[in-house]
Structures are given as structure tokens and as C-alpha cells.
C-alpha positions in Angstrom: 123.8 121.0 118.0 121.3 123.9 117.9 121.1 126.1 120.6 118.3 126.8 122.9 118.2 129.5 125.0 116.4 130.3 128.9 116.8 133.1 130.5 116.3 132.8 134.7 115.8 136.6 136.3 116.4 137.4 140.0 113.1 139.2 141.7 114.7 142.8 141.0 116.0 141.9 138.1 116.0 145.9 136.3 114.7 145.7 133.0 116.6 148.3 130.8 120.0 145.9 132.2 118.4 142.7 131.1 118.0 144.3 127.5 121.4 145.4 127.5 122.8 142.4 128.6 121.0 140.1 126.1 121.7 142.7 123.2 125.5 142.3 124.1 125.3 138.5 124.6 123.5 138.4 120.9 126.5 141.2 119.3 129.3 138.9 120.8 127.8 136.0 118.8 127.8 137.3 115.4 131.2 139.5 116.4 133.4 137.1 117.4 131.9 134.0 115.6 131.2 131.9 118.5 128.2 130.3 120.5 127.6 131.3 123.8 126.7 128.0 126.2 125.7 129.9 129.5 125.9 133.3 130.6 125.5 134.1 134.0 125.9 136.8 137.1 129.1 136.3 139.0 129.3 138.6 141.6 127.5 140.5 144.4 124.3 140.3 143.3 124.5 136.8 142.7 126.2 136.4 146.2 123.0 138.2 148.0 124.2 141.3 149.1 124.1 143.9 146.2 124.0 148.0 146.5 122.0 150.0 144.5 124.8 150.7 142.6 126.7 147.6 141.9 127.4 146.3 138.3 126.4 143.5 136.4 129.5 141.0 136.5 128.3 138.9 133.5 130.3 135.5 133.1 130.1 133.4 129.9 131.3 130.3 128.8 131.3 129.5 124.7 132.7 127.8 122.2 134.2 128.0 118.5 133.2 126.7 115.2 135.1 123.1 114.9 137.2 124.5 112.3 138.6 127.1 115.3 140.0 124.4 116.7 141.5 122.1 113.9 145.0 124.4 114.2 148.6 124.0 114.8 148.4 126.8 117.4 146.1 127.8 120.2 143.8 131.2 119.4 142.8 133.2 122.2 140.4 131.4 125.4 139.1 134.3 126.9 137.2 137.4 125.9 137.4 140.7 128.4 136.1 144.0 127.6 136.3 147.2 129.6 134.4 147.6 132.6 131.9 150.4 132.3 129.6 151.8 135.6 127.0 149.0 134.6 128.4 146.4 132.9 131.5 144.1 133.4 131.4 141.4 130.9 133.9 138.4 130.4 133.9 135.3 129.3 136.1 131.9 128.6 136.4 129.6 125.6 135.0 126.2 126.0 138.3 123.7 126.1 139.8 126.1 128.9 136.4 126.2 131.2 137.0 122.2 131.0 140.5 122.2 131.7 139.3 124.5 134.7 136.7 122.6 135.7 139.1 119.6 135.9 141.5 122.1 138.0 138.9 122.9 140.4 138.7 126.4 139.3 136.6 128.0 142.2 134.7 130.5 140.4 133.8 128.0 137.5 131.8 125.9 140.5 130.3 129.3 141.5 129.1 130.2 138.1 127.6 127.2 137.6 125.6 127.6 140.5 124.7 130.9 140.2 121.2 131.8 141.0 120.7 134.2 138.3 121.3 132.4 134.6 121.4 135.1 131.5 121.2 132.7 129.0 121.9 128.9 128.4 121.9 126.2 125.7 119.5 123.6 126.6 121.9 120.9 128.6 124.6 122.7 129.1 124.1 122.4 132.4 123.2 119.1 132.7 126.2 117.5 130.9 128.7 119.1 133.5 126.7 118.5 136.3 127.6 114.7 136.7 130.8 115.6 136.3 131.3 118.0 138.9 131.9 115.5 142.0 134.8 113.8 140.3 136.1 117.2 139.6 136.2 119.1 142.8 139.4 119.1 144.8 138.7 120.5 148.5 142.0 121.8 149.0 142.0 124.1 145.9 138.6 125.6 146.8 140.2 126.4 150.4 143.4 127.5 148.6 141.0 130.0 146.9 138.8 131.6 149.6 142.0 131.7 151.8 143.9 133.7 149.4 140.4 136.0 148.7 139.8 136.0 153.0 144.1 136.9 153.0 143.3 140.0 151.4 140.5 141.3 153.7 142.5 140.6 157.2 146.0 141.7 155.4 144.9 145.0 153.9 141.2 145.8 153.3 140.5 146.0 156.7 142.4 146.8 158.7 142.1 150.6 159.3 139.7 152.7 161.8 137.2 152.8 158.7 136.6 149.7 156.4 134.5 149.3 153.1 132.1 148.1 153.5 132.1 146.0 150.3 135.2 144.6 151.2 133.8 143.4 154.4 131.4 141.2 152.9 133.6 139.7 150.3 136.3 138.4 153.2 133.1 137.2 155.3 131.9 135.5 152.1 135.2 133.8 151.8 135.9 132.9 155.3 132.4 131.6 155.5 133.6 129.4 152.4 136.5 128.3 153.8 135.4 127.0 156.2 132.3 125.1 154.6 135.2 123.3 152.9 136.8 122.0 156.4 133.2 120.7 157.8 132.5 119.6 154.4 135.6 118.8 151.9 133.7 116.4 150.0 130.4 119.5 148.8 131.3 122.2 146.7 130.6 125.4 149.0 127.0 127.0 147.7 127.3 130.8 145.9 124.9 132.4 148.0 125.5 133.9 151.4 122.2 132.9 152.5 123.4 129.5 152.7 126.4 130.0 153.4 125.8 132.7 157.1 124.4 129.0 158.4 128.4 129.0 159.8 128.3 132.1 161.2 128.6 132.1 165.0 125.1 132.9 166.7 126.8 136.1 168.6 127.6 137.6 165.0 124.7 137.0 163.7 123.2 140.7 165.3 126.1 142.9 163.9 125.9 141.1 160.1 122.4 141.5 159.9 122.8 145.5 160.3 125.6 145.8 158.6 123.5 143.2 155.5 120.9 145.9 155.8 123.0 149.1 155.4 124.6 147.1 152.6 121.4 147.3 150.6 121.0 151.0 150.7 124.6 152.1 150.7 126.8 152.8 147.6 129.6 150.8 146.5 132.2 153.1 148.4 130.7 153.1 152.0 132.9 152.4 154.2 131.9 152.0 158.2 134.0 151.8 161.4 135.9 148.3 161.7 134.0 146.3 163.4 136.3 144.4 165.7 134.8 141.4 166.7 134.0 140.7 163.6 136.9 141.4 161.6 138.9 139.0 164.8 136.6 136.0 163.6 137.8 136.8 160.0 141.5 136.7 161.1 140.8 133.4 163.4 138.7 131.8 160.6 141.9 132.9 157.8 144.4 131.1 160.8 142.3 128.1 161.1 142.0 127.3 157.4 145.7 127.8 157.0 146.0 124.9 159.4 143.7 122.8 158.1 145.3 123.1 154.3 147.7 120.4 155.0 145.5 117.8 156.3 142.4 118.4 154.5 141.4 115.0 153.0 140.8 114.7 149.4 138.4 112.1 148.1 139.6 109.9 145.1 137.3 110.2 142.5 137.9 108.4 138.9 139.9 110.5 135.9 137.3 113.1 134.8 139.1 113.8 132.0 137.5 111.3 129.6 134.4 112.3 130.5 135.3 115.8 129.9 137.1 115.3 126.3 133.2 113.7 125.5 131.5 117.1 126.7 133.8 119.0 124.7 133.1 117.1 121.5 129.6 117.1 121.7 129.6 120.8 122.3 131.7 122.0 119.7 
């Protein structure tokens, strides 16, 4: 299957980073022998609430040559490299991302909806998407934001000053979390936008500021703990802790079939 590529830039999108990116995407390629099926941004700038300094966490999914796969044992299903001040770049082999996807993997259904797309082959994208229903498991996405949110009230914030990055990825989460309880049977959007639609109205003034400050601050700003908010954070972590148990999970049909076909065609 040949590849076709499209690239999909956010409004502020800095130029010299988009070269960078698409040269490394390219050098992976012909390095490690493989084809790269989407590349996307995973992390605060796809979320919506980026500093000026904040890296590019690139995400990509890829596969093999067949032959790569016609082996007694496993190779390797994931590529990392060292994080620099720009650039964090990782990636997973195409047989785990299914085998993920069928797990519910949370960030897998983030990427995929990510807002910001680096690179893609032409219906990539489109042959998961059916698929992604059958494939979601409500409880393992709460499990997921719960243990992110669990890290926030636990230790991130709870002294007289906070960061302030860390307050946005435990609001993020518990805002996720609880999208889950109200609606177990729709995968929780990426974007805080969408997701601040939870937040109580009488938070709404204080996140706002804080959103703003966010946008001009550096990556280690920290402010004073703001305690209302960080008590919804601890009563929204309690609440989904409750709700793990009896969360109902809707019976779909065995995605894997569907899945082994994506994986052949795509190899």
C-alpha cells in the first residue's frame, strides 16, 4: 500500500519545529526501515494550554516490512529517543498500537484525536475509526485519568506553592474522569476546551486566570495553591474512585477480527 502523506498545523504552529519534525519523521523512515502511519502532537499543546516553552511531544504509530514480522521471536514495538529542550519523540509498532487499542489504551484514543496531525497515510485514520466504539472500555479510561488526577491531589499539589503545569494536567484528568461517569459509552475528547464544559460555573473565574498566566509563563512556574480549586480536584479524584465499581460497560462485538484485518492490510 503506498503511502500518502498530510500534514494538519495548529494556528501557531512555529515553522523552524515543523521542519525539524518532518526531517526527523523522514530520517526514522530510512533509519530504522519502517513506515510511519500517523504522527501526531500528544501533549500540552495539543491539550490547549501550552507555554512558550513547552516541547513538542511527537507520537507515532508505524509498521515493519512483512518480512519483520514472519519470525519466531518478537523484535522491539516501540521506538524512544532522548528528550531534548524542543523535541520529545516516541513512537509504537503497529501490532502493539492494535493490541492497545483493543486494551483501551487511553492515550492511543487521545492521539487519535489529536487536533494537530504531523503526518498520516491516507486512511489510516479512517480504518480505525469504526473500530474505536467496540474498543473503548469506560472503566479503563477512568482507571487512567484517576491514576494521572492521583498524582496531582497525592503530591503535586499539595504544598503552599504548586506548578503550575501540574495543575492543569490533574484538572485535565479530573475533568476526564468525570466525562467518563456522565458519559461511559464516548471516549472523553483531547482538548480542554471541550472538556472545561464540566467545570463548575464558580471555577470557571479562577481557571480562566490561571489558563491566561499559563500562556505566558514558563514550564516551571509555579503559583500559590489555589484551594478551592485543588478541593474540587480531591472531591472529583473521591468520586471517580466510587464510581469505578459500578461504572457500566457496554457490550460491543469481539474487535479483534476486525483488528487482525487492519493489521494485514497495513503491513
Amino acid at each position: 500500500m503506498l503511502s500518502t502523506f498530510r500534514v494538519v498545523l495548529a494556528p501557531s504552529f512555529c515553522f523552524p519545529v515543523h521542519v525539524r519534525i518532518q526531517t526527523a519523521l523522514t530520517q526514522l523512515e530510512a533509519t530504522h526501515h519502517i513506515r510511519i502511519l500517523y504522527a501526531c502532537e500528544s501533549g500540552s499543546r495539543a491539550w490547549g494550554f501550552p507555554s512558550p516553552d513547552s516541547d513538542y511531544d511527537v507520537r507515532f504509530l508505524y509498521s515493519h516490512p512483512a518480512d519483520w514480522y514472519l519470525t519466531l521471536d518478537d523484535g522491539p514495538d516501540t521506538l524512544n529517543f532522548p528528550v531534548d529542550d524542543e523535541l520529545d519523540l516516541a513512537g509504537w509498532e503497529l501490532r502493539k498500537t492494535l493490541k492497545l487499542l483493543r486494551g483501551s489504551n487511553a492515550a492511543l484514543f487521545e492521539w487519535l484525536q489529536s487536533p494537530v496531525v504531523y503526518r498520516e497515510a491516507a486512511g489510516f485514520r479512517a480504518a480505525l475509526q469504526p473500530l474505536l466504539p467496540a474498543c473503548w472500555n469506560p472503566r479503563a479510561g477512568l482507571h487512567h485519568y484517576l491514576g494521572q488526577l492521583r498524582r496531582g491531589v497525592a503530591e503535586d499539589l499539595t504544598g503552599e506553592q504548586v506548578r503550575l503545569k501540574r495543575l492543569f494536567y490533574a484538572l485535565r484528568s479530573a475533568l476526564a474522569a468525570r466525562w467518563i461517569q456522565h458519559h461511559p459509552d464516548q471516549v472523553p475528547p483531547m482538548e480542554f476546551a471541550q472538556l472545561r464544559a464540566l467545570l463548575p460555573p464558580d471555577l470557571n473565574g479562577a481557571v480562566e486566570e490561571l489558563l491566561a498566566r499559563k500562556g505566558t509563563a514558563d514550564e516551571k512556574t509555579t503559583v500559590s495553591r489555589p484551594a478551592a480549586l485543588v478541593a474540587y480536584l480531591q472531591q472529583e479524584y473521591d468520586a471517580g474512585q466510587a464510581a469505578r465499581v459500578t461504572l457500566p460497560v457496554p457490550r460491543h462485538l469481539e474487535p479483534t477480527p476486525a483488528l487482525d484485518a487492519v493489521f494485514r492490510a497495513w503491513v
